[in-house]
Structure formats: C-alpha cells, structure tokens
MILUM-176487 format. One record per residue (C-alpha): residue number from 1; x, y, z negated. Coordinates in steps of 0.25 Angstrom, whole numbers. Each point is the difference from the previous one (the first is absolute). Example, Ala and Ser with C-alpha at 12.3 -4.5 7.8 and 13.67 -1.06 7.14 Angstrom:
<atoms>
<atom num="1" xx="49" yy="-18" zz="-31"/>
<atom num="2" xx="6" yy="14" zz="2"/>
</atoms>
This chain:
<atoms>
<atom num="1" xx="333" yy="387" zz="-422"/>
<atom num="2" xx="15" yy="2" zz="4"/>
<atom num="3" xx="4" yy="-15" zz="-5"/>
<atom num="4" xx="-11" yy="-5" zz="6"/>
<atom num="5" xx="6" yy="6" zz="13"/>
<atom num="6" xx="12" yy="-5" zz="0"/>
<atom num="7" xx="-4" yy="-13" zz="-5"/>
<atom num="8" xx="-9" yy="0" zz="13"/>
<atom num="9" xx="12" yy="4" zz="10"/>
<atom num="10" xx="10" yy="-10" zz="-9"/>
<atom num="11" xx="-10" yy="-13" zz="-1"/>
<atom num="12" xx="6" yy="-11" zz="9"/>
<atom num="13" xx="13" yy="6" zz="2"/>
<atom num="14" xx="12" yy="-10" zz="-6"/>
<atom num="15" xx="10" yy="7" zz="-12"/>
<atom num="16" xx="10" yy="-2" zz="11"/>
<atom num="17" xx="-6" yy="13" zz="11"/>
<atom num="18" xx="4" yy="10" zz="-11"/>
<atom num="19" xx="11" yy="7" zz="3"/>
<atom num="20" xx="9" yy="8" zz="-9"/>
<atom num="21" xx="-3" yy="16" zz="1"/>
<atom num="22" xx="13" yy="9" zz="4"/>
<atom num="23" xx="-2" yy="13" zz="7"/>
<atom num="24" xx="9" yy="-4" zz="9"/>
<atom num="25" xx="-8" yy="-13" zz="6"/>
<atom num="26" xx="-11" yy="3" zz="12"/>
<atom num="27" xx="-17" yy="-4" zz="-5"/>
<atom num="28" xx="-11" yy="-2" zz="10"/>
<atom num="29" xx="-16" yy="-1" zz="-6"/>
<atom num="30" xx="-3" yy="-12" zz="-7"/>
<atom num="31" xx="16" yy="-2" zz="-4"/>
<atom num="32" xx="1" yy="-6" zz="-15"/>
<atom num="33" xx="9" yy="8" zz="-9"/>
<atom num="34" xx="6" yy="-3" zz="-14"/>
<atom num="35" xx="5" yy="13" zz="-5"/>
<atom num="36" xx="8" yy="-2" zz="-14"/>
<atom num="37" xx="-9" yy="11" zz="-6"/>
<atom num="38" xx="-13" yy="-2" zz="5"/>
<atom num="39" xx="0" yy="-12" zz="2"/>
<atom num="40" xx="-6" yy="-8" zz="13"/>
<atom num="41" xx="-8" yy="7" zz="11"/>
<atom num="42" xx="-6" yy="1" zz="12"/>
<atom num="43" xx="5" yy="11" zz="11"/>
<atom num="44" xx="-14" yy="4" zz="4"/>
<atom num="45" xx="3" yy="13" zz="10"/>
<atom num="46" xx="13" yy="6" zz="7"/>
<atom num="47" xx="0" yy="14" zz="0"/>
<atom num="48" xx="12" yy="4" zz="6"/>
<atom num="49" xx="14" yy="-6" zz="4"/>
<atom num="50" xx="4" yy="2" zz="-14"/>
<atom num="51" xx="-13" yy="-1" zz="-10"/>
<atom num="52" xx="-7" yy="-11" zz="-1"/>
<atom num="53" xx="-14" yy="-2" zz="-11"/>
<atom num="54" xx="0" yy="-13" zz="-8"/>
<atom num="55" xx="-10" yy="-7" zz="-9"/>
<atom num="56" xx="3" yy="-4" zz="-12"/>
<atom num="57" xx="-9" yy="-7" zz="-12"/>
<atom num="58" xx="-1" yy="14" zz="-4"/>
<atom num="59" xx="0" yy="8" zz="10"/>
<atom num="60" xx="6" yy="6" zz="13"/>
<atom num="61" xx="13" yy="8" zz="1"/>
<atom num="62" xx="7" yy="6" zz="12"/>
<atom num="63" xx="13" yy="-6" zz="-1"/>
<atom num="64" xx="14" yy="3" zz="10"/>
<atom num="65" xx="4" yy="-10" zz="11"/>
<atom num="66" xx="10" yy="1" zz="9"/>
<atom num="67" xx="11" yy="9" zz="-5"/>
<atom num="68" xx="14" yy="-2" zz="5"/>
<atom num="69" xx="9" yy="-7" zz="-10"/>
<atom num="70" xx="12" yy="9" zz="-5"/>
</atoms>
C-alpha cells in the first residue's frame, strides 16, 4: 500500500523536483526528497520546525530539517 502512495504523490512530477535530503535544508508538504539511504520520497506532513514525515516506497519516517550547520 505504501509504494502505491508514493507512486500517487510522485506520478507527474519530472526527476528534476527531487531535492537532495540534508537536515540542514527547509521542506513543506508535497516537497520531493532523495535521501542516500532511503531513497526518494515525498514530505507528506510537517510536524514541528524541526521534524518532518516523509513517504518512502516503503514506508514513512520522521526525518530532522532545519538544524544549524556547525
């Protein structure tokens, strides 16, 4: 069921709207991610300043995003 979500949220977005994953970088909802571990994504809720939730083919993960670089 998960893979068919994110094929749903992905389908007729170009290779090129997938944005490399960092902790340090800023996602809103429906943002493309490629992470190097899990692979591409799709950021499907916000839940504070610094988590967000991404779909992946196999499932969601609250990931980091916006830490301070240091």
């Amino acid at each position: 069921v998960t893979e068919n979500q994110f094929t749903d949220l992905a389908t007729g977005r170009a290779v090129a709207d997938f944005r490399k994953y960092t902790i340090h970088e800023t996602f809103r909802e429906g943002d493309l991610v490629k992470h190097t571990r899990f692979g591409d994504g799709v950021v499907t809720r916000i839940i504070d300043a610094n988590k967000i939730e991404i779909l992946f083919k196999d499932e969601s993960r609250t990931l980091a995003q916006t830490l301070p670089k240091g």
